[in-house]
Every structure is written in C-alpha cells, then in structure tokens.
Rosetta silent file (secondary structure, phi, psi, omega in degrees, C-alpha in Angstrom):
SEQUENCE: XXXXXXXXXXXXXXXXXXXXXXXXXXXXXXXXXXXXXXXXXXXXXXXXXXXXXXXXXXXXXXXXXXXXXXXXXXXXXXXXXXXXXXXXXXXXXXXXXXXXXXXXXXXXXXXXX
SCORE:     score description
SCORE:     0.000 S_00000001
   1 L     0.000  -50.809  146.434   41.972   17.882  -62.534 S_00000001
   2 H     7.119  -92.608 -177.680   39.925   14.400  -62.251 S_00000001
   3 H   -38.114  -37.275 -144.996   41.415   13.908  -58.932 S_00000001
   4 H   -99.753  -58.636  175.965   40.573   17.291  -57.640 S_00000001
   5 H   -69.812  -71.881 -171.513   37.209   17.320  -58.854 S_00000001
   6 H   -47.395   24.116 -175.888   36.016   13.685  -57.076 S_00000001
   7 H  -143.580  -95.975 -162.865   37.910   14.549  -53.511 S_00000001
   8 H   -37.233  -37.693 -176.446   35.704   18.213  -53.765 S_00000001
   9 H   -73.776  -43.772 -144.476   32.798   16.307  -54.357 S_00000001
  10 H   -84.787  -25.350  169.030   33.505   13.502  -51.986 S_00000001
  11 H   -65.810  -41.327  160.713   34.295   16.187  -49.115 S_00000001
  12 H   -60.451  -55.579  178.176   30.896   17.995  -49.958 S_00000001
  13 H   -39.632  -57.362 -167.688   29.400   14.545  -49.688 S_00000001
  14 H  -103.874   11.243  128.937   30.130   13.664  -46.413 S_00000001
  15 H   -46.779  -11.719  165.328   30.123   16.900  -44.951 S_00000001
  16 L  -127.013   31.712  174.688   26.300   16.848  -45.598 S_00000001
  17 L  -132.449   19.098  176.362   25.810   13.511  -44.455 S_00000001
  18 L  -110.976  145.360 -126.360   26.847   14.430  -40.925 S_00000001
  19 L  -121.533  164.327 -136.277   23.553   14.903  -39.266 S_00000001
  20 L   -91.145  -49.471 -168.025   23.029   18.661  -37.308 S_00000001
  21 L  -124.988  169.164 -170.573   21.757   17.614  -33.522 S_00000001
  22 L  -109.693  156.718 -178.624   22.269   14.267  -31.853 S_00000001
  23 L  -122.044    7.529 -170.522   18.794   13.191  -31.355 S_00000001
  24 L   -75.232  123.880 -172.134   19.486   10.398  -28.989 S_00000001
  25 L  -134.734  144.187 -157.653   17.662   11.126  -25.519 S_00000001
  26 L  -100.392  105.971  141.137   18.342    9.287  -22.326 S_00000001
  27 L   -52.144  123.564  171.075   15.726    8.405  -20.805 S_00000001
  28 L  -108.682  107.431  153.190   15.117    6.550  -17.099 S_00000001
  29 L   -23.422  -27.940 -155.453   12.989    3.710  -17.146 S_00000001
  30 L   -97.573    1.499  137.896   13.161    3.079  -13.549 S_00000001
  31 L    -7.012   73.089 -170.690   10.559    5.760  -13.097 S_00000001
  32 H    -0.529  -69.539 -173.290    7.258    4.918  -11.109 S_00000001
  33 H   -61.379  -21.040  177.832    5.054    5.869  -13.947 S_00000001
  34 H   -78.741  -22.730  161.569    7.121    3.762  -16.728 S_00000001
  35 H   -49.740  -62.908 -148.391    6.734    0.878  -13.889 S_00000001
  36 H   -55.030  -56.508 -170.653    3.585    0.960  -13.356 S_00000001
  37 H   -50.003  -52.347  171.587    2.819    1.172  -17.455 S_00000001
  38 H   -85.665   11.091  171.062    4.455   -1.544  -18.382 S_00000001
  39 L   -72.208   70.627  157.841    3.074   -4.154  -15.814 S_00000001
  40 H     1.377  -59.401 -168.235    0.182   -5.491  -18.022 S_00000001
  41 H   -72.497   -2.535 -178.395   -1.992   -6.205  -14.328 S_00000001
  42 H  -148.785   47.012  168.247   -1.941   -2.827  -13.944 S_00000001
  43 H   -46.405  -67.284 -162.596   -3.567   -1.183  -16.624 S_00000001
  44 H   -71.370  -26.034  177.308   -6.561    0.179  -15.253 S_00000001
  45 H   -72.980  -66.492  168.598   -4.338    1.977  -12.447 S_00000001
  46 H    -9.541  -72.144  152.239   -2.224    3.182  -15.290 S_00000001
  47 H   -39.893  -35.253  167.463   -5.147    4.702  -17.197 S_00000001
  48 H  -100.221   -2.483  151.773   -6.207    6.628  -14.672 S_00000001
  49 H   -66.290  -60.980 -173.985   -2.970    8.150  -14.101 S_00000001
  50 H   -46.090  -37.634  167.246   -2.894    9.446  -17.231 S_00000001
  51 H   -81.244   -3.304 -173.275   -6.348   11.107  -17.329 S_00000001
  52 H  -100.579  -20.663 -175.069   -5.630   12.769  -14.097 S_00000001
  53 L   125.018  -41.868 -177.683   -2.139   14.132  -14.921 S_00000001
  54 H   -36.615  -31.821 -170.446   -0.229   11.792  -11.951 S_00000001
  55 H   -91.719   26.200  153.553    1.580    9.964  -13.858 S_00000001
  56 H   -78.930  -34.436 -162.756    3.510   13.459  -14.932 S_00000001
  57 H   -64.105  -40.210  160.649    3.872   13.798  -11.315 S_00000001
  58 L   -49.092  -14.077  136.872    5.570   10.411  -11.264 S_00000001
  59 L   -18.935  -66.131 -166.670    8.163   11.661  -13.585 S_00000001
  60 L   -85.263  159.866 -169.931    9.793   13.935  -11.301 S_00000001
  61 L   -54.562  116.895  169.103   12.578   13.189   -8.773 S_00000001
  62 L  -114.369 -167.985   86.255   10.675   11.950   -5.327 S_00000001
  63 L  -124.297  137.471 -150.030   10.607   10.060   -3.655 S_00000001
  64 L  -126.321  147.922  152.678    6.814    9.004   -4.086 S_00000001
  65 E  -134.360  130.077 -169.207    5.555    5.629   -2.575 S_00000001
  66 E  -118.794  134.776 -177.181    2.426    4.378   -4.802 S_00000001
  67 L  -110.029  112.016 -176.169   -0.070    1.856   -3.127 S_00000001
  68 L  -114.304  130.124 -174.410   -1.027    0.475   -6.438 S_00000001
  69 L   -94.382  160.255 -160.290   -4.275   -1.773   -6.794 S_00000001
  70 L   -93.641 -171.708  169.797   -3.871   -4.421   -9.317 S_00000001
  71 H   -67.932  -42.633 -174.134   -6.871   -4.814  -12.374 S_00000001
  72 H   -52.953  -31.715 -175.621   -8.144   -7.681  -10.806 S_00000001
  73 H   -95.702  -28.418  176.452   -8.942   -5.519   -7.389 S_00000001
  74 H   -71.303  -24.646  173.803  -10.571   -2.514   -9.193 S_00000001
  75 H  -100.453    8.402  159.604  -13.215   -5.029  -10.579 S_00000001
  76 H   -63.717  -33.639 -165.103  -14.136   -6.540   -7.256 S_00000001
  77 H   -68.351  -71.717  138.233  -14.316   -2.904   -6.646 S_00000001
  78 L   144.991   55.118 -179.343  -16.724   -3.010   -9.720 S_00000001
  79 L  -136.715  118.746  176.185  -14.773   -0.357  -11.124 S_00000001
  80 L   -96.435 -173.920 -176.623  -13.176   -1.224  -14.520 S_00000001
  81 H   -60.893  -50.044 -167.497  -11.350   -0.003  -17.105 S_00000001
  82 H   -64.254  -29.821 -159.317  -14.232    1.149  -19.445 S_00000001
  83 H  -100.977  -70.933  171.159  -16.031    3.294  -15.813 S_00000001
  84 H    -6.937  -80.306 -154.835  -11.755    4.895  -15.463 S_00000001
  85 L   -83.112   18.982  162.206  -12.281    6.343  -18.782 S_00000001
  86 L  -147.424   34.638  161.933  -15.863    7.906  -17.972 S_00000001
  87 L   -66.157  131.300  169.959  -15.178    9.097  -14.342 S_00000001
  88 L   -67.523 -179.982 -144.620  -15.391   12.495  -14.004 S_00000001
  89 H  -104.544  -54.678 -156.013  -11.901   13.962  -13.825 S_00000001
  90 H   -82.176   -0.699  177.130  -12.073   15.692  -10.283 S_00000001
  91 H   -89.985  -27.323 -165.960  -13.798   12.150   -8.249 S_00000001
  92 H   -72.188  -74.180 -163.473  -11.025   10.063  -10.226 S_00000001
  93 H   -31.133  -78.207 -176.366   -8.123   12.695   -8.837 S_00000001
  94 H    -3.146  -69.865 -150.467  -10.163   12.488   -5.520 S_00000001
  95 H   -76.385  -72.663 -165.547   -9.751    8.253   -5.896 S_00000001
  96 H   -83.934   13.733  148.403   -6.120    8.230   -6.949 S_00000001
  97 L   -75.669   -8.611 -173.064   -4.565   11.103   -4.930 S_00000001
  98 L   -97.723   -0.192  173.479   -4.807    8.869   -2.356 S_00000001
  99 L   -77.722  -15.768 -161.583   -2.801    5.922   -3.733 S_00000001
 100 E  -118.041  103.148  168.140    0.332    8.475   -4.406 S_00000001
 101 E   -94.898  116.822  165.253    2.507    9.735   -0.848 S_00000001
 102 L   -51.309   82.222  138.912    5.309   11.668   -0.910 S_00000001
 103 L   164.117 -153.831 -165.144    8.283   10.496    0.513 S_00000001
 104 L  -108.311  112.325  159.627    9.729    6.562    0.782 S_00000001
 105 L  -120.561  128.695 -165.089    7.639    4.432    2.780 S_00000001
 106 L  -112.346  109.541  179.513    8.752    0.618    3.499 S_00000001
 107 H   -61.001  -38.508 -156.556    5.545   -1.131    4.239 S_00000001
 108 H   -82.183  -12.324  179.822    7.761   -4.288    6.178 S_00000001
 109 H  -103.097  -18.421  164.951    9.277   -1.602    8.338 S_00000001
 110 L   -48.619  149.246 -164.253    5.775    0.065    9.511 S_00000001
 111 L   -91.962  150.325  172.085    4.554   -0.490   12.746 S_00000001
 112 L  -127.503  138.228 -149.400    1.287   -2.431   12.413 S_00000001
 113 L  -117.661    0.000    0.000   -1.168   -2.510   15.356 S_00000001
C-alpha cells in the first residue's frame, strides 16, 4: 500500500511540474533595428528611431536600405542626443524618414556622376 501511495504521489508530482506553454520565442537578430541598437556609435540614430516609431517599421520583412549617420556626425550637425529627445515628434519623423528607403540599394553598384 506504501508502494502505491509514493508512485501516486510521485506521478502527481511531475505531472505538475511540466510547465503549460513553451515560452521560448525565436527571435531574428539580423533585423535593421536590432543592428542599428546594438552598435554603441549609433545611439543617437537609434533614439530617434524609437521616438518616431521607425524602428517598428524596421521590424518587418523589407527590404529597407538605412543611410545611417554615426553619433559623431549628428554632433558636427550640432544635433545630439539630449536635442533627439526634445525634437518635436513630426520635424524628427521629417529628419529621419529620409534616412529609411524601401527596397535594397548597393551604394558600390550606384552610378555616381
């Protein structure tokens, strides 16, 4: 009766130790916007994806070509991180629709005049 009882418990046991959903989600890295984000030099472009919404846009299946300025060229520009995050929202969209194109462009194969 021992026996009987410990094998019902231990079958209750691990029947409630088997967990409901797999929670494991695959994720692709090689995504423009997860690029851009982790490239330390390219912060301040980063940040301003994010307040405008682009880097959702960067998400989805393009093919996008992004002419991305590094930090170092937005403050010759004399526009820094700290000015990003107090732009108004529809001049920054203005500023950084124009870094994002739709489709695949290979700068070394453009013709340049």
């Amino acid at each position: 009766m021992k026996r009987i009882c410990i094998a019902a418990l231990m079958m209750v046991v691990s029947a409630a130790c088997e967990p409901d959903e797999d929670y494991y989600t695959d994720f692709d890295y090689s995504k423009l916007a997860y690029l851009i984000a982790d490239n330390y030099n390219l912060s301040t472009f980063s940040a301003g994806l994010k307040r405008t919404g682009f880097d959702q846009i960067l998400m989805e299946q393009g093919p996008y070509t992004v002419l991305v300025p590094s930090d170092e060229a937005f403050l010759s520009a004399g526009i820094g991180y700290d000015r990003i995050m107090t732009m108004p929202g529809s001049q920054l969209a203005n500023m950084f629709g124009y870094h994002i194109l739709d489709g695949l462009y290979e700068l070394d194969k453009l013709p340049f005049l």
